[in-house]
N, C-alpha and C positions, 0 to 999 in steps of 0.2 A: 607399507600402506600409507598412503597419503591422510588427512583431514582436512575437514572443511567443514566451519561452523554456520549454522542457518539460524537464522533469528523466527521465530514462529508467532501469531500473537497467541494468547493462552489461550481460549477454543480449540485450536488446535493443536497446540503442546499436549493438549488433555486428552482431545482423541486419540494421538499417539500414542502417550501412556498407557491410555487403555488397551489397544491393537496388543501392544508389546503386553501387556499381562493378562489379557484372554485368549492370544492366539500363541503364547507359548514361545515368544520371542526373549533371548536374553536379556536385549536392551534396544533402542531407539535405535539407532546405529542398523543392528540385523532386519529389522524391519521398512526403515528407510531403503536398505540395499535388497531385499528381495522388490520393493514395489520400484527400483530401478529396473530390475532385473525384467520383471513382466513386462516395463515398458519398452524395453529394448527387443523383446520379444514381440512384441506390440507390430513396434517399427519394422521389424524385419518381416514381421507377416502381410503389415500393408506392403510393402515394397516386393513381396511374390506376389501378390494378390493383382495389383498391378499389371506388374510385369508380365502375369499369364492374362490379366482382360486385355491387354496390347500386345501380346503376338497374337501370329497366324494361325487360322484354326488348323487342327488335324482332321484326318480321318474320322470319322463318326466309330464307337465301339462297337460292334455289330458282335454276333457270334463267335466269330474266328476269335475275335480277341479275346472276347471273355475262355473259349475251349483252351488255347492259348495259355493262360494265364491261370488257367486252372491246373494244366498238366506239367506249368513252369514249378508251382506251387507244391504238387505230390512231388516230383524230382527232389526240390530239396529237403523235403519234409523227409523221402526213403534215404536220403543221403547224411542229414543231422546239418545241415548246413542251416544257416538263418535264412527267413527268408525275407 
């Protein structure tokens, strides 16, 4: 695993500290790296989000689709499959 040190000014060294000791964090470190993580989550949700406001619409969901996807649904629920 690589490092990388950050410089913080104290206001926010202290929020830190606190996160990591009320929300169960073992250190600065695991908490720094989950609020990466959400960000990258972040990022990848704008960039689908995107992505489906710029393509081309489909078909509108009418009945069919919804009966469809209901009977796709019982299949695998009587099969044990995930669905």
């Amino acid at each position: 695993m690589s490092t990388m040190n950050i410089s913080l000014p104290e206001a926010l060294k202290s929020f830190v500290d606190e996160q990591v000791d009320q929300r169960d964090f073992g250190t600065s470190s695991e908490y720094l790296r989950e609020l990466i993580r959400r960000d990258q989550d972040r990022v990848r949700l704008r960039g689908l989000l995107l992505a489906g406001a710029s393509s081309k619409p489909s078909a509108p969901a009418g009945k069919p689709y919804f009966a469809g996807l209901r009977r796709r649904l019982r299949g695998a629920a009587r099969s044990g499959q995930p669905r």
